[in-house]
N, C-alpha and C positions, 0 to 999 in steps of 0.2 A: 878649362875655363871656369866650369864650377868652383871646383875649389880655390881658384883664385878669389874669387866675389866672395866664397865664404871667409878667405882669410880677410880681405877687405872689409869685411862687415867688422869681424871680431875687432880686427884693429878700430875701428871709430867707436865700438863699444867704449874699448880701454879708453880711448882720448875723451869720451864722454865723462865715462866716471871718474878720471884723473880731476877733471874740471866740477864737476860735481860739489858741491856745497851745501850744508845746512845751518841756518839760523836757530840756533836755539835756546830759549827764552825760559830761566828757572827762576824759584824762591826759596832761599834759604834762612832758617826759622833759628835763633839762636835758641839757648837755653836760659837766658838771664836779660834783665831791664839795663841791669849797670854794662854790660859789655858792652866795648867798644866795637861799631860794627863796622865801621870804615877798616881800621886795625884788619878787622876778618875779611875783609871782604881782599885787602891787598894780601894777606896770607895765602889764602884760597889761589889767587890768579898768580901768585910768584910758585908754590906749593903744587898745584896740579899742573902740570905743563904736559902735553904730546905735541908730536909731530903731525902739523896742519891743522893744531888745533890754536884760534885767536880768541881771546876774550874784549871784550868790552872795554871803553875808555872809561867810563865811568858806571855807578849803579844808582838804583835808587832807594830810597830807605824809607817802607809801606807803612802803616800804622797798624796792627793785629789789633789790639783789644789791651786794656789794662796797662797801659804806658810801654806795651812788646812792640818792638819794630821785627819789620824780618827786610831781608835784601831781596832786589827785583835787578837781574840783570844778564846778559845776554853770551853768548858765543856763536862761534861759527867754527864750523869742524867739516873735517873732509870726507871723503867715501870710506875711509880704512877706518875714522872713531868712530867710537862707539857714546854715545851719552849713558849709557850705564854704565859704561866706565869712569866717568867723572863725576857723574853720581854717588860712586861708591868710593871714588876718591875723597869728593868733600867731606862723605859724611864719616868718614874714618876720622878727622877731626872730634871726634866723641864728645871732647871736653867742650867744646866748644860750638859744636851742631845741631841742632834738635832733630832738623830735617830737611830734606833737600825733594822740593817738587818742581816736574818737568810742567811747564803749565804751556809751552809746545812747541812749534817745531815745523819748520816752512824750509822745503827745499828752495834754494837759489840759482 
């Protein structure tokens, strides 16, 4: 009987974290006034793809300092992403990314 209840446990773990979701809310900083950052922003979300992970319908485009914009906009990824994997995904873009911050991050 024990072990029955413990396999019963284990199992609603798994169905827990199957369902499991994170919102999470970044800002990525270009390197230049002149880039286009819509351009970037649809590279990014065509460009980084995993499984269970959704990005945003839209972003928004923040004011820095000195005519710099940077992007404000969101995902949602599952129990298996990682955000530092898509972290490190954006900012492989080199030519193009100054910096990518995680500004947070709300289970759902």
């Amino acid at each position: 009987m024990l072990a029955r209840l413990k396999k019963e446990a284990e199992l609603r773990t798994i169905a827990k974290e199957a369902k499991q979701r994170t919102l999470v809310a970044i800002e990525v900083k270009p390197w230049d006034t002149e880039q286009d950052l819509m351009e970037l922003w649809k590279k990014i979300t065509t460009t980084v793809v995993q499984d269970g992970l959704k990005w945003a319908e839209a972003c928004s485009l923040v004011d820095v300092a000195f005519g710099i914009k940077k992007i404000v906009t969101t995902f949602v990824m599952g129990a298996k992403n990682s955000s530092d994997d898509v972290v490190e995904a954006i900012e492989a873009l080199e030519d193009e990314v100054q910096s990518v911050e995680v500004v947070s991050m709300n289970v759902l």
